[in-house]
Phi, psi and omega in degrees: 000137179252155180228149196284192154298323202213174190258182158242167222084005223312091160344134168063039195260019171280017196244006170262110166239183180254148205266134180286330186271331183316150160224341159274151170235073116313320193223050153276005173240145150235194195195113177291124166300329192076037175227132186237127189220186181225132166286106178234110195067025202080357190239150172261115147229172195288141164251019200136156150257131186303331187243229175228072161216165202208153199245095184251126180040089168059337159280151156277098192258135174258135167276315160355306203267302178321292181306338174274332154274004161265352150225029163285328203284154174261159210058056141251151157301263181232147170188168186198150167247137174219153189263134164275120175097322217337123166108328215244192171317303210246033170308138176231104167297118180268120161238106165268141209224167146246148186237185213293175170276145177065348175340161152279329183291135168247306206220163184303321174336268167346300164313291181327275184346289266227356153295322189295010127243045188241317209246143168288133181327320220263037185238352186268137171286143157261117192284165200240075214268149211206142167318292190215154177270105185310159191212149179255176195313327207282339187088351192304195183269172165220099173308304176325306195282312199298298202269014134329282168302324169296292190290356210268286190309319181303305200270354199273113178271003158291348184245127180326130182253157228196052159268132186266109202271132184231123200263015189301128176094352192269123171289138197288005194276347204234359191276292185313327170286327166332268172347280226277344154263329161312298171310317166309278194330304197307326183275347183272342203258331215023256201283317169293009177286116180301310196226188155331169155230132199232243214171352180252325181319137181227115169017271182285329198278013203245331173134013184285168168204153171350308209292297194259018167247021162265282207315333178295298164307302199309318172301328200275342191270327151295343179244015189111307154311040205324044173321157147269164121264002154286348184270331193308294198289304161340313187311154208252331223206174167269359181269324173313293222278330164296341177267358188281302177320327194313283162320321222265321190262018196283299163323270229304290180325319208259329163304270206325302213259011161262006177262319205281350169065037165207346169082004137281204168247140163240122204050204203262123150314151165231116175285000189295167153283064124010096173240182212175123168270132174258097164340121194310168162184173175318298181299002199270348183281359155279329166326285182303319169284345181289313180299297159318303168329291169313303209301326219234324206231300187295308187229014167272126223288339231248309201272334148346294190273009180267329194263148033251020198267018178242186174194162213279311176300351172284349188285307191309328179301324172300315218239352191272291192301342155240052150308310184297327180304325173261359145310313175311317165238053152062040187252005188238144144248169202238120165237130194255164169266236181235071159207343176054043134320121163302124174248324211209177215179113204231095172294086217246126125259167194280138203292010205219353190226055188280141187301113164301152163211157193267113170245132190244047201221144166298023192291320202269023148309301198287323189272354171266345170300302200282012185250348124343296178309299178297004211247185183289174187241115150258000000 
């Protein structure tokens, strides 16, 4: 991240200080972030924030700002938003609210509704609607006791999680796949489901994040469905990632049944994926390089802002030069499917023992870049 002289406006210019530690002085200023962590064993990790912001799927959220408007709305009462987790898979925005005598709001739903013109989807809570708010002696909220309450209620597996699933428009030739992806999202987003989940349902808008949409492919990808995730996280809606799955096993079918060499089936296909690691080896380098390319060349942000000043041959050249090595020392592999198709590719070394390589290409923008990234915090 780069930082200006000054914030804007300047703003805060009491959060610019001198670095005590500089010996250059380029990196004689800092600037408190307001993120707070504690040091253990040489690792830094994050606790928190000083204030009430928050990082959700890449925004900068104020609970401050959620909250002035989830008690804005009328017939709400008292209330407060707090993040569970923060940062972490099962991060949750919370609102807990009581509401006015006579209200019109019946359930948080409602509530949620009547934000969503207020608030951007990834700014939205899932409210908690509650009798009285706990309070500590001092008279303040009691964060604590809420997310408690939350969490006691989250984890707890007796009590019915109550998502509503709507299969309207899913052709019935397409209804077991529907299922067995809608119900994944669901049991993965759980409690945090905003609405229904449909074929219009959008992930992130249901209440997904970055975090828990790997765990999401990963089940579906486990049950047989071989999604990316670039197509997941691509996707407008869930019925695009059902038509992708569709496709895919559509492919899968017609490959089984031009292998069986009479153009039928014989007895019940399992369309699932079977995937299976190969050791690296000699026949495997065209493979890999095909792999890599795509991977690499095709979607990566870094190799993006580069062409046109790379080509697709700066990779074959790289991969010319430690192929025996890395066959040699045996940490990579090759993943194939049960048709042995190459689908993946895992390129590995030991971190104290790395092949040198020479690059001459501009690629090597991208490895001074990422041995930057990689390197210790100073």
């Amino acid at each position: 991240m780069n930082l200006a002289e000054g914030y804007v406006n300047g703003r805060d210019p009491d959060r610019f200080i001198d670095n005590p530690l500089a010996i250059d002085p380029s990196f004689g200023r800092l600037y408190k972030t307001g993120d707070y962590a504690s040091v253990s064993k040489g690792c830094v990790y994050y606790q928190g924030r000083m204030d009430s912001q928050i990082k959700i799927r890449g925004h900068r959220v104020d609970l401050s700002e959620v909250e002035a408007n989830l008690l804005g709305l009328a017939g709400v009462d008292k209330g407060i938003v707090l993040c569970y987790h923060a940062g972490e898979i099962d991060q949750a925005l919370l609102g807990f609210v009581t509401l006015e005598q006579g209200s019109h709001f019946q359930t948080g739903l409602q509530v949620e509704a009547a934000l969503g013109d207020k608030l951007a989807h990834y700014m939205m809570p899932q409210v908690i609607l509650l009798e009285s708010i706990p309070l500590l002696v001092n008279g303040k909220i009691d964060r604590q006791t809420l997310l408690k309450m939350y969490e006691s209620t989250n984890n707890n597996d007796d009590t019915q999680i109550e998502i509503e699933y709507d299969y309207s428009n899913v052709p019935a030739s397409r209804m077991t796949v529907a299922k067995d992806l809608f119900e994944t999202v669901g049991q993965v987003i759980g409690r945090s489901t905003r609405a229904k989940i449909c074929l219009a349902s959008n992930f992130y808008e249901l209440g997904g994040n970055s975090l828990n949409s790997i765990i999401t492919v990963t089940q579906l990808c486990g049950k047989g469905y071989p999604v990316s995730i670039t197509t997941f996280i691509g996707a407008k809606n869930l019925g695009e990632i059902l038509d992708k799955i569709c496709a895919d096993e559509r492919e899968l079918q017609n490959h089984q049944l031009e292998s069986n060499g009479n153009g039928s089936a014989e007895g019940d296909f399992d369309y699932r994926m079977q995937l299976t690691a190969h050791p690296l080896a000699l026949e495997h380098k065209h493979d890999t390089i095909n792999i890599i390319t795509s991977s690499f060349f095709e979607k990566a942000d870094l190799e993006q802002w580069l062409k046109p000043q790379i080509y697709e041959t700066d990779y074959r050249d790289i991969l010319e030069d430690i192929w025996m090595v890395l066959i040699e020392k045996g940490l990579s592999f090759i993943i194939k499917d049960e048709t042995g198709r190459s689908v993946g590719v895992s390129l590995n070394f030991d971190a104290h023992d790395e092949p040198e390589v020479t690059v001459t290409s501009k690629l090597i923008i991208v490895f001074e870049f990422l041995e930057f990234v990689e390197g210790p915090i100073r």
